[in-house]
C-alpha positions in Angstrom: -14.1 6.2 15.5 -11.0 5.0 17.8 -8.7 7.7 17.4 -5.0 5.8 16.1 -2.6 8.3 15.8 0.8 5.9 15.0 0.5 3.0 13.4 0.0 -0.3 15.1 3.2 -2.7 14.6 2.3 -6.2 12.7 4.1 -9.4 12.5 4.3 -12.1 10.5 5.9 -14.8 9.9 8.5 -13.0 7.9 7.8 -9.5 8.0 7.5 -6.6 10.8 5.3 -3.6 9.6 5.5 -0.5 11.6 5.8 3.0 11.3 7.8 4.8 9.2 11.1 6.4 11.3 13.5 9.0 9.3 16.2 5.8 8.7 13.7 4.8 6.4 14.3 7.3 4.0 17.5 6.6 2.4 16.2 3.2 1.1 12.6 4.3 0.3 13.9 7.0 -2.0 16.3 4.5 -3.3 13.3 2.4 -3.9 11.4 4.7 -5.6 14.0 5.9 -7.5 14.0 2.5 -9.5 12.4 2.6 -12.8 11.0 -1.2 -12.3 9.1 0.2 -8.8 7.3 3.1 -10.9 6.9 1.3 -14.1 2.9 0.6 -13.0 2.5 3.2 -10.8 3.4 6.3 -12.3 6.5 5.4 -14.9 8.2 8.1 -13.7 10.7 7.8 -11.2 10.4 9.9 -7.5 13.1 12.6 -6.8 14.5 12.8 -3.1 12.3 15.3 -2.3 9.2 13.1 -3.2 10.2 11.2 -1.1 10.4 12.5 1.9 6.9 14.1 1.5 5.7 10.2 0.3 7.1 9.4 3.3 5.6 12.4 5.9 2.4 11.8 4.5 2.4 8.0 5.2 3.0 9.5 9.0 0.0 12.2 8.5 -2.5 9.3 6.8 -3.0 7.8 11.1 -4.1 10.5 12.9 -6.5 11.8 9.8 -7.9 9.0 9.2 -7.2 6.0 12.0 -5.3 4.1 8.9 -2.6 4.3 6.7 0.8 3.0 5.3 3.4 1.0 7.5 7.1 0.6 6.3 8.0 -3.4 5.9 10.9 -4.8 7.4 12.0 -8.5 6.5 12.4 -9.9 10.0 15.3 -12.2 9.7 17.6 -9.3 8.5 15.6 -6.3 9.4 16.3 -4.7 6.0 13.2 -2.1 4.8 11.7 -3.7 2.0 9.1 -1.7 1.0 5.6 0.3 2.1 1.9 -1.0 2.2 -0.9 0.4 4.0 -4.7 1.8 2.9 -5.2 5.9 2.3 -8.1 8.0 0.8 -6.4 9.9 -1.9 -9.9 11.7 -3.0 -9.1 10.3 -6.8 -11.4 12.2 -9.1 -12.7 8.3 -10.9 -15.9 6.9 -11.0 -17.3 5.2 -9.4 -16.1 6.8 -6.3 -14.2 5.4 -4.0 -13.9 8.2 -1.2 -14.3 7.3 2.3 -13.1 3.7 1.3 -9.7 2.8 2.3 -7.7 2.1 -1.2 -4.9 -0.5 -0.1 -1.8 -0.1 -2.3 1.5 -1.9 -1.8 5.3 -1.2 -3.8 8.3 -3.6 -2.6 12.5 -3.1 -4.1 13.4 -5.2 -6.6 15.2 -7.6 -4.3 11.8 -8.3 -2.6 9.4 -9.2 -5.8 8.8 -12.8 -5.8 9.2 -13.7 -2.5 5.7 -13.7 -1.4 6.2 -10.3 1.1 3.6 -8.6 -0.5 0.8 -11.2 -0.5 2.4 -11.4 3.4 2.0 -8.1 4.2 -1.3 -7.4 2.7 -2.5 -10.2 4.3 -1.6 -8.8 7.6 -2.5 -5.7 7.0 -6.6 -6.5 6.3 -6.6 -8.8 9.1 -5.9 -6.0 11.0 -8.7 -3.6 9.0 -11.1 -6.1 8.9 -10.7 -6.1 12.8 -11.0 -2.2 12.9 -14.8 -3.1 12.1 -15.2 0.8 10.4 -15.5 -0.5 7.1 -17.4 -2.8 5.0 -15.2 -3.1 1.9 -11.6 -1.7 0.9 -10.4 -1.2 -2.8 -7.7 -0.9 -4.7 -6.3 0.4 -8.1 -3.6 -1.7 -10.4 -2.6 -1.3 -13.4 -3.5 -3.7 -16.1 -0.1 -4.8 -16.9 0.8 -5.1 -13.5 0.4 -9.2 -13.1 2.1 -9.7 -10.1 0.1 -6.8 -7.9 -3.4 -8.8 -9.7 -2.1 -11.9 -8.4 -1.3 -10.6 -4.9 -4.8 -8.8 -4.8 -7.0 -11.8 -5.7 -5.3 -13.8 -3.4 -6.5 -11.5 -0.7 -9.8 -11.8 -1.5 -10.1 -8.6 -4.0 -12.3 -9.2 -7.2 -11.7 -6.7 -10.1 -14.9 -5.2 -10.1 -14.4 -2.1 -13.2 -11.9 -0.6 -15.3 -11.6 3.3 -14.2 -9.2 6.6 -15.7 -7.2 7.2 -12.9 -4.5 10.0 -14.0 -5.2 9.8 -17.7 -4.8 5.9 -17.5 -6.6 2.6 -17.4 -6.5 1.1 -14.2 -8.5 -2.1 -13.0 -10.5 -1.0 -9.6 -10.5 -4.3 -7.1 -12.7 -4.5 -4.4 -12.9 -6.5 -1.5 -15.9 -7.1 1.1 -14.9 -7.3 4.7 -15.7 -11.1 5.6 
């Protein structure tokens, strides 16, 4: 395995992912601080403090395990809009889906329905399909969350099983590498 201690940084048309740097953390924690970010991920909005350790541990996720989140920045303005990256949160679900990077995406309020996301993850694979380490990726959504389905099948992810993922139904995508 290369070794890829910091994230690489990735442009788009729109977007810049990179790293996450300390700045970041006022708006993150803002972000997840919004009851419409958590609604589908865990309906509970993130103290400060959860925050910052979300945050750390999208710094800790590269040297680990060569992938991980990136911070996006709309280009044009460089405002943070959100995070999106791949991890290996050992989830206890079946089937399992260790040692298979698990994309995942959240974007503020001011950034839904733009497009950024499908932007970003579409970025983002191109650059773990080029990694050549893994054959497929997956991802978990919640079934009322229509707009993260959308964005996943038009990246190529096919819903492939419905899974208990902390004590709730979640719809497990997957996605070969072409």
């Amino acid at each position: 395995m290369q070794q890829i201690s910091t994230p690489p940084v990735l442009e788009t048309q729109r977007l810049v992912l990179r790293g996450h740097v300390p700045q970041d953390f006022e708006p993150l924690a803002l972000m997840w601080s919004d009851p419409i970010v958590v609604k589908h991920i865990s309906g509970t909005p993130s103290p400060p403090r959860d925050c910052w350790m979300r945050m750390l541990s999208y710094q800790g996720l590269w040297p680990f395990l060569g992938y991980g989140y990136w911070a996006i920045r709309e280009k044009a303005s460089n405002k943070y809009i959100g995070d999106l990256g791949f991890a290996d949160f050992h989830r206890l679900i079946e089937p399992s889906i260790k040692g298979i990077p698990e994309a995942g995406w959240v974007l503020a309020p001011e950034a839904h329905g733009k497009g950024f996301a499908t932007e970003a993850l579409a970025a983002a694979l191109t650059w773990l399909d080029a990694q050549d380490r893994f054959d497929r990726s997956v991802c978990l959504i919640s079934p009322d969350n229509l707009a993260s389905i959308r964005v996943a099948e038009k990246a190529g992810y096919s819903h492939s099983k419905t899974v208990r993922s902390n004590d709730k139904d979640a719809f497990l995508f997957s996605r070969a590498r072409p």
